[in-house]
C-alpha positions in Angstrom: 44.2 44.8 -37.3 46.7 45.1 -40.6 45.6 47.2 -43.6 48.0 46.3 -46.8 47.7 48.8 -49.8 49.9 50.3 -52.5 50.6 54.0 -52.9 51.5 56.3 -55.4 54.6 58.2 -55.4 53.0 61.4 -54.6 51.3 59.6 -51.9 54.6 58.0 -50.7 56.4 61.6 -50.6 53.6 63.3 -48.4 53.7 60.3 -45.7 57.8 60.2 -46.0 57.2 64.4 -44.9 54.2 63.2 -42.4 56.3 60.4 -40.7 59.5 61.7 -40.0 59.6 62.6 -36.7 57.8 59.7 -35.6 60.3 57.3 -37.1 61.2 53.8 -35.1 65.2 53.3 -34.8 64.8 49.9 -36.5 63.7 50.0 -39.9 62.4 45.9 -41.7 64.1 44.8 -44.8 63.2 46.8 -47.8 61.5 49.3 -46.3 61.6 53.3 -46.3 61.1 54.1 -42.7 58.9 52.0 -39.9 56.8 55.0 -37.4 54.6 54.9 -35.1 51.6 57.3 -34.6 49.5 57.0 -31.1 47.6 52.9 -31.8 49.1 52.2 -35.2 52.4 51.2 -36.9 53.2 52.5 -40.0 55.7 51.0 -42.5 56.1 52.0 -46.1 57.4 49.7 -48.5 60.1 50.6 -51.6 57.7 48.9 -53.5 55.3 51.8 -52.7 53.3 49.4 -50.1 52.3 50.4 -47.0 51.0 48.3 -44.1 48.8 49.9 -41.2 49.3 47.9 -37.7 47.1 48.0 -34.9 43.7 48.6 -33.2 43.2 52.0 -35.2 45.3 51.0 -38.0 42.0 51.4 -40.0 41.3 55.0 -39.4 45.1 55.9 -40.3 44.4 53.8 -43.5 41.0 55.4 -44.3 43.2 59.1 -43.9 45.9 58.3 -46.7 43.2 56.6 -48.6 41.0 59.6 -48.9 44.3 61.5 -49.6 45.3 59.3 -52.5 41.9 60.0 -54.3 42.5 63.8 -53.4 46.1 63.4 -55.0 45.7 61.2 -58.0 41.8 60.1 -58.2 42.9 57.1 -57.5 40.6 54.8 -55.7 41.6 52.3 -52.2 39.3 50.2 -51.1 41.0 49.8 -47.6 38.6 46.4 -46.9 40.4 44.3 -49.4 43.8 44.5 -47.2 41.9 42.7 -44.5 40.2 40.1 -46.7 43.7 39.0 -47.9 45.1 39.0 -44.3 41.6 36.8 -43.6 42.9 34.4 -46.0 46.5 33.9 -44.7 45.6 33.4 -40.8 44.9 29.3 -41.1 48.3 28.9 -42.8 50.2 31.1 -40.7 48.5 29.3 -37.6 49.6 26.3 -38.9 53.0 27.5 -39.3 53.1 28.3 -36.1 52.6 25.2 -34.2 55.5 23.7 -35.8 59.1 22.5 -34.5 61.4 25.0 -35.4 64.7 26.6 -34.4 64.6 30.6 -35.3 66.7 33.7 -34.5 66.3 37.1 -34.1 68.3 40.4 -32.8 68.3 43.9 -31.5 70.3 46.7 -30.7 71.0 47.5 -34.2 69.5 50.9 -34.1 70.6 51.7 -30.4 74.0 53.9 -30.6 75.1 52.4 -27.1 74.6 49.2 -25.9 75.8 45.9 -28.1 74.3 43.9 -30.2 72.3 40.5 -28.9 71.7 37.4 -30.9 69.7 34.7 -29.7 68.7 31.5 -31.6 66.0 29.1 -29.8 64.3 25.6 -30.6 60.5 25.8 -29.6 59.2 22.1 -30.5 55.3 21.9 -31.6 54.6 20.6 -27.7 55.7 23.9 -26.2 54.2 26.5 -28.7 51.1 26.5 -26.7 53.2 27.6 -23.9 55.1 30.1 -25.4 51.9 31.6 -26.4 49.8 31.7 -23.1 53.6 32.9 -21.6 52.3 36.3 -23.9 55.6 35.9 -25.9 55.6 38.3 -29.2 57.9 40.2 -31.2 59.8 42.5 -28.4 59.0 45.3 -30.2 55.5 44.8 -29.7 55.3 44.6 -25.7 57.2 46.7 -23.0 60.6 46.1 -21.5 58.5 45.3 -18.5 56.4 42.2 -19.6 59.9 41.5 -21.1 62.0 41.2 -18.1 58.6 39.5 -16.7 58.5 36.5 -18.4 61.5 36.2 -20.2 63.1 34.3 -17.5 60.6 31.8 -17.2 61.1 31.5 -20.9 64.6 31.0 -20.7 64.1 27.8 -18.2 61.5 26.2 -20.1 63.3 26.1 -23.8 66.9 25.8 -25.1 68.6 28.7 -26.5 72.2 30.1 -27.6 73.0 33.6 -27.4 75.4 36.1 -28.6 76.5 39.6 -26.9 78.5 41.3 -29.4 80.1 44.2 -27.3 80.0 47.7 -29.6 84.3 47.1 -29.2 83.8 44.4 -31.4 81.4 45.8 -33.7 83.4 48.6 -34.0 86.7 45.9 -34.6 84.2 44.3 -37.6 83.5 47.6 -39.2 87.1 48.4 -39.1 87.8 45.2 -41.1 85.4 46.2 -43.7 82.3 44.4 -42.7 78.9 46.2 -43.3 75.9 45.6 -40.4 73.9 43.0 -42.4 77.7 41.0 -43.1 78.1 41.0 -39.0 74.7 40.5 -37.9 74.8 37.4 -40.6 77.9 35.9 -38.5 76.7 35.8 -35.9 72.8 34.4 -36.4 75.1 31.7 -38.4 76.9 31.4 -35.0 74.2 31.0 -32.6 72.0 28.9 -34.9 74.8 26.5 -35.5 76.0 25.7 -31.8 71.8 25.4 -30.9 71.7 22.5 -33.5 74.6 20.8 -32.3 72.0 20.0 -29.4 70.5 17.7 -31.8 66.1 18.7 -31.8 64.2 17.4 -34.3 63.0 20.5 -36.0 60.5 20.9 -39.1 62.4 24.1 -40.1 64.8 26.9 -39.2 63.5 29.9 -39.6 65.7 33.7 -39.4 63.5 37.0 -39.5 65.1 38.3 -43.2 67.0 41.1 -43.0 68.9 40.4 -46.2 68.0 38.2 -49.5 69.2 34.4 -49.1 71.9 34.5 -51.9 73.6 37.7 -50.4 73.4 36.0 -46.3 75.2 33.3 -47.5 78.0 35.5 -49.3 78.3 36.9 -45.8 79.5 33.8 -45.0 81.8 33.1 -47.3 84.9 32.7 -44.5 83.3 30.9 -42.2 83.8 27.4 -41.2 80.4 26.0 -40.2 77.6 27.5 -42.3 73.8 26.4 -41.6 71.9 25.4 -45.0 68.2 25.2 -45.6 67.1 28.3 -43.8 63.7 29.5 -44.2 64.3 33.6 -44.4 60.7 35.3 -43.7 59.5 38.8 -42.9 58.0 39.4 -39.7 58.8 35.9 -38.9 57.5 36.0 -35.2 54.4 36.4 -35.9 54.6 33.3 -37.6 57.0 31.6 -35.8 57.3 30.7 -32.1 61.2 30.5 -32.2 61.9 33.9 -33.7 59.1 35.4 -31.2 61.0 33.7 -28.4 64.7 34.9 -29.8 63.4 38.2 -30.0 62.3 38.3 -26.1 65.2 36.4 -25.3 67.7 38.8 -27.1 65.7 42.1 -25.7 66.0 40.9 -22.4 70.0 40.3 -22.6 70.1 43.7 -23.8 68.5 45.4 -21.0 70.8 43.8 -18.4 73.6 44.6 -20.7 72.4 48.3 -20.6 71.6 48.3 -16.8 75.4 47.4 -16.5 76.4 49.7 -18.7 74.2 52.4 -16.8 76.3 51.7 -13.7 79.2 52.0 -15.2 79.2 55.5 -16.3 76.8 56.5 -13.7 73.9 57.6 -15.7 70.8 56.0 -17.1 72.1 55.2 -20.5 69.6 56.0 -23.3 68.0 53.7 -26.6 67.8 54.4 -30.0 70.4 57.0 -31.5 68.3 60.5 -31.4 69.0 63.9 -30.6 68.6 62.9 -26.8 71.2 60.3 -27.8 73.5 63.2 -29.2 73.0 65.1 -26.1 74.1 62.4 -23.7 77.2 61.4 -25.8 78.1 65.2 -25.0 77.9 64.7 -21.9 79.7 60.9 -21.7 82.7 62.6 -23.7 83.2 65.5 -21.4 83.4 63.5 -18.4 85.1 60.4 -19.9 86.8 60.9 -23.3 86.3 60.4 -26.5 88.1 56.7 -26.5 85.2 55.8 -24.8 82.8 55.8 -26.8 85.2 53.2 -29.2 83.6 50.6 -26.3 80.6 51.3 -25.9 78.9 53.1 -29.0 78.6 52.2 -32.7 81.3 54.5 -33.8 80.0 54.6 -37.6 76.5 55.8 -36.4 76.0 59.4 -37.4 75.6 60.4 -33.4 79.3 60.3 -33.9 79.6 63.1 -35.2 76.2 64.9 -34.3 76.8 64.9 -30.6 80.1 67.6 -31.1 77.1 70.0 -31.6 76.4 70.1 -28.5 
């Protein structure tokens, strides 16, 4: 279930308050913070919207509703969120079954671990399979249904991935280049040498983290740029590809952080946190602080934060 509703700024400051230890590492485009609270997830919009996910995403709206009319008077009807939702679900479906190549990443809110971008063609003949396979947005299933079926994913549809290592994240960010500038590289990258393979495709499809007009001024440098991208929100949902890139790139970065785990001799944590903090102590002690140049992302606040402890 997804309840859609706009709050006032009172509103938004008492659920910014309410939300903030509950946080998710990885916050979408043009949003204020992404939580999660027992069934539902919670993300509030700059705009002042707020979306409710989940199976009691209705009683978490029906709370900040009432709250709202305590606050300002104001009035939500919380039904009319789902009624527009109702009347989206035949074109998304439709979207869905589609040829397509899409990309997606993660690891951009993890302190250690690199960054993985995967691009994938899923033609209209195999959405049915990615589907029944249980394939969804990685954030939405465990890492165990991940490393479950991704490899049987992996066989049955062509992909190109990308492992940037955090030494050459932290080598970008020396050079200047902001997160959005390097995670725009490489989805150019990966997309690029996919295509080469030569798929009839309906669209390509990359799950926005940036406007268009600024993506492609990332770009600027490169060589080989891919045009005509379709840049969506919450793209795999709607899209089979950017579902699949999402598994795809979730699983390379569990192996990468099993490896990384036996390297240093310790089960290496997600996310950048205060247990994050507290286990960079603990790396820095035993191995240095050079270290952490190869395998952290050294302009992450835990930089600093972890010398507390």
């Amino acid at each position: 279930m997804i309840i859609v509703f706009k709050v006032s700024d009172k509103l938004k400051s008492k659920m910014i308050e309410y939300y903030k230890d509950k946080r998710r590492s990885k916050t979408p485009p043009y949003s204020i913070f992404q939580a999660e609270d027992a069934d539902t997830v919670i993300t509030l919009y700059e705009s002042g919207k707020v979306m409710f996910q989940g199976i009691s995403a209705d009683i978490d709206a029906k709370m900040w509703a009432d709250m709202e009319k305590k606050l300002t008077g104001k009035r939500i009807n919380i039904n009319e969120g789902k009624q527009k939702l109702e009347k989206t679900k035949k074109t998304r479906k439709q979207m869905y079954r589609l040829s397509v190549y899409g990309s997606d990443e993660v690891g951009v809110g993890d302190f250690f671990g690199p960054i993985v971008v995967t691009a994938t063609y899923v033609s209209k003949e195999k959405t049915n399979f990615v589907d029944k396979l249980g394939v969804r947005d990685s954030k939405m299933i465990t890492d165990e249904k991940i490393k479950a079926i991704t490899p049987t994913l992996m066989q049955e549809i062509p992909y190109v991935s990308y492992v940037l290592s955090n030494k050459e994240y932290n080598d970008y960010q020396k050079k200047g280049y902001n997160m959005n500038r390097i995670k725009a590289i490489i989805h150019n990258k990966v997309l690029y040498e996919l295509l080469q393979q030569g798929y009839p495709y309906d669209s390509i499809v990359i799950d926005q983290f940036v406007y268009p007009k600024k993506y492609y001024e990332h770009l600027k440098d490169e060589k080989n740029v891919v045009e005509n991208i379709t840049f969506m929100t919450k793209a795999e949902s709607v899209c089979a590809a950017v579902a699949a890139a999402s598994c795809i790139s979730r699983y390379l970065f569990l192996q990468e952080m099993d490896k990384l785990s036996d390297e240093l001799h310790i089960p290496i944590l997600k996310g950048a946190g205060e247990d994050v903090d507290k286990q960079t102590a603990e790396i820095v002690k035993k191995y240095g602080e050079k270290k952490l140049y190869e395998i952290a992302k050294c302009n992450f606040r835990n930089i600093e934060k972890y010398k507390e402890y």
